[in-house]
PAMARMI-868252 format. One record per residue (C-alpha): residue in three letters; x, y, z. Coordinates in pm, 1 decimal, padded with zeros to 6 digits. Example, Ala and Ser with C-alpha at 12.3 -4.5 7.8 and 13.67 -1.06 7.14 Angstrom:
% PAMARMI-868252
('ALA' (01230.0 -00450.0 00780.0))
('SER' (01367.0 -00106.0 00714.0))
This chain:
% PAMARMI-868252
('UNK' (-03902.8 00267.5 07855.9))
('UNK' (-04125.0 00512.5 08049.8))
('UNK' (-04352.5 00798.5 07871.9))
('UNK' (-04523.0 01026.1 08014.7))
('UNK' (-04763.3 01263.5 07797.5))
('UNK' (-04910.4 01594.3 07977.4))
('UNK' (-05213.0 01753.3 07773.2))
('UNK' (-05278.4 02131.3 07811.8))
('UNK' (-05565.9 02339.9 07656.8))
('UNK' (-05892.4 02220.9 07578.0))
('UNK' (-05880.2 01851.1 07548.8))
('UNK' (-06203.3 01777.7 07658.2))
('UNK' (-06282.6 01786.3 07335.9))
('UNK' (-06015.1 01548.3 07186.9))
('UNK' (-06201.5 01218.2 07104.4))
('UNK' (-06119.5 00886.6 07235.2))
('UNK' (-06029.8 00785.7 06871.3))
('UNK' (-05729.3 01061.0 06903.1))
('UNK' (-05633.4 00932.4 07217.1))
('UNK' (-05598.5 00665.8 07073.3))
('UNK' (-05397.8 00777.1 06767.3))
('UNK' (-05114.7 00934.0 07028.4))
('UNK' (-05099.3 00622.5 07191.9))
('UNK' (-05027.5 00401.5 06889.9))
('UNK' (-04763.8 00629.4 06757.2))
('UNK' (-04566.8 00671.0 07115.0))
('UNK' (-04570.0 00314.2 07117.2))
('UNK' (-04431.3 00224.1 06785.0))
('UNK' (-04175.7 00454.0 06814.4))
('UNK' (-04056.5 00285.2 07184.1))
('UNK' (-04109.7 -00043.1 06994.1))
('UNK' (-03870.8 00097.9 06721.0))
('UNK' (-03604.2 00255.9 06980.5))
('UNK' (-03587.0 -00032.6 07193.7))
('UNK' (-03287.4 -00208.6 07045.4))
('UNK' (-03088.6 00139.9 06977.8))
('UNK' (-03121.3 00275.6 07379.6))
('UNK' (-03101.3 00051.6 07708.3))
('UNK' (-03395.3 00245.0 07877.3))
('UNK' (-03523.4 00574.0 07798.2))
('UNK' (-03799.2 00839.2 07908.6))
('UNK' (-04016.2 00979.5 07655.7))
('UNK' (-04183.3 01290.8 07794.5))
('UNK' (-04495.4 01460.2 07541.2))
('UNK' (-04642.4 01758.6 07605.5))
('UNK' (-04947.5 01852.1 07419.1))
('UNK' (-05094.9 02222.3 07320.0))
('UNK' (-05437.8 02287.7 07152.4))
('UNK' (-05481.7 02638.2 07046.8))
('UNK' (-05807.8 02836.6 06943.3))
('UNK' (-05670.8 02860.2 06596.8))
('UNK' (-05874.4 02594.8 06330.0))
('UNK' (-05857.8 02532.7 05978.3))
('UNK' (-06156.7 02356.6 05814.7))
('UNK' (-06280.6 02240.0 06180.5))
('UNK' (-05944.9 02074.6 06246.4))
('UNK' (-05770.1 02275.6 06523.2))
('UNK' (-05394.1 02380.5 06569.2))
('UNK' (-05165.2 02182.7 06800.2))
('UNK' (-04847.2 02210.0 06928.2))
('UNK' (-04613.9 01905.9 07089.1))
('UNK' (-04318.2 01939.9 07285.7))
('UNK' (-04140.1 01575.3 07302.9))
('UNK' (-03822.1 01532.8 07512.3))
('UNK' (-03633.4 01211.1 07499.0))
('UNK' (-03402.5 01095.4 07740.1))
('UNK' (-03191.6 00815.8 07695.0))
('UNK' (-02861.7 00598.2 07781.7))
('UNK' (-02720.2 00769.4 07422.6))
('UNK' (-02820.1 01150.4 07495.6))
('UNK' (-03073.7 01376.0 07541.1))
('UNK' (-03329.2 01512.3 07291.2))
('UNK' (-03572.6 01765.8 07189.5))
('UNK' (-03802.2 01858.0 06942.0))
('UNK' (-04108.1 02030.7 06828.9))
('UNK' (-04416.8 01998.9 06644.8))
('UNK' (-04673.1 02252.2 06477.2))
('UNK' (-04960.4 02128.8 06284.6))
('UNK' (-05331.1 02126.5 06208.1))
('UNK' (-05397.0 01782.1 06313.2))
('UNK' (-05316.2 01590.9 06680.1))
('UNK' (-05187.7 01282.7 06457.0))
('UNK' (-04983.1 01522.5 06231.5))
('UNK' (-04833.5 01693.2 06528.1))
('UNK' (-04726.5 01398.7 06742.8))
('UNK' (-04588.8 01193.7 06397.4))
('UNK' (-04381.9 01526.3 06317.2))
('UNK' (-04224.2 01592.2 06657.2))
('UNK' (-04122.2 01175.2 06723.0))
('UNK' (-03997.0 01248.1 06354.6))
('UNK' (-03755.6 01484.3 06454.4))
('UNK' (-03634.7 01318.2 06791.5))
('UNK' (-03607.2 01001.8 06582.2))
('UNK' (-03327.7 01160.5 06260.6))
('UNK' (-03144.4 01280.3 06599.3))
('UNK' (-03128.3 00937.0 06756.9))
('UNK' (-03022.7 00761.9 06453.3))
('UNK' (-02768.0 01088.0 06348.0))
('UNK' (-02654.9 01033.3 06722.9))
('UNK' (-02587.3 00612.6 06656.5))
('UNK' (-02402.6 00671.8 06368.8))
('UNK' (-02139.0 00922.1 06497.5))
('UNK' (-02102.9 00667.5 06773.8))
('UNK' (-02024.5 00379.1 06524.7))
('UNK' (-01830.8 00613.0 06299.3))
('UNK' (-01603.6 00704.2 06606.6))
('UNK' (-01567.2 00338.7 06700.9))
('UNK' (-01477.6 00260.5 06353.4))
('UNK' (-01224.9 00547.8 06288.1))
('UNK' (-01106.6 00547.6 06652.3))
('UNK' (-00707.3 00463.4 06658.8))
('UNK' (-00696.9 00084.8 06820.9))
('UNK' (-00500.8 00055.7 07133.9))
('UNK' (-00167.0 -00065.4 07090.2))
('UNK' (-00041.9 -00396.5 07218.0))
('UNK' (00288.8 -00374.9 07401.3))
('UNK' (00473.8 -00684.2 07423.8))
('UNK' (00710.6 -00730.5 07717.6))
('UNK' (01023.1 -01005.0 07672.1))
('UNK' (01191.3 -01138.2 07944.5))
């Protein structure tokens, strides 16, 4: 699975720590996705804004998710890099699973195909 994560604002800042933090969750959720998609591209994109509350500044994350099953996108606002990143997988992650299970349900509710047999 490939992921790519673009950072935008003032990041200098972010501490390795954080860095950190973004990198564990992206890669539990590939670990966790692996065995529902064949191969996949998980693309982050990362805002810090000016706003803070109690020292801890305002993010925004854009994840896109691109896969063998679909494609998917979702957002995340929070105080809080880990917050933001956790709450924007979150979302792509209900749509992957939602997305699975209308693909079972339609393989289990599907109408078989008929067997014709021919005499001579």
């Amino acid at each position: 699975m490939n992921v790519s994560v673009q950072l935008a604002g003032r990041f200098r800042e972010m501490s390795n720590f954080d860095k950190e933090i973004i990198m564990n969750d992206i890669e539990r959720f590939t670990e966790k996705h692996e065995r529902l998609v064949d191969n996949g591209e998980l693309h982050l994109i990362m805002k810090q804004h000016k706003e803070k509350f109690r020292t801890i500044p305002l993010f925004h994350c854009t994840a896109r998710f691109v896969s063998n099953i679909g494609r998917f996108n979702a957002t995340g606002h929070e105080y809080g890099i880990k917050q933001t990143v956790d709450q924007a997988l979150g979302k792509i992650e209900k749509q992957v699973i939602k997305t699975k299970q209308k693909a079972e349900d339609y393989k289990l509710f599907s109408p078989s195909p008929r067997t014709i047999m021919f005499e001579h």
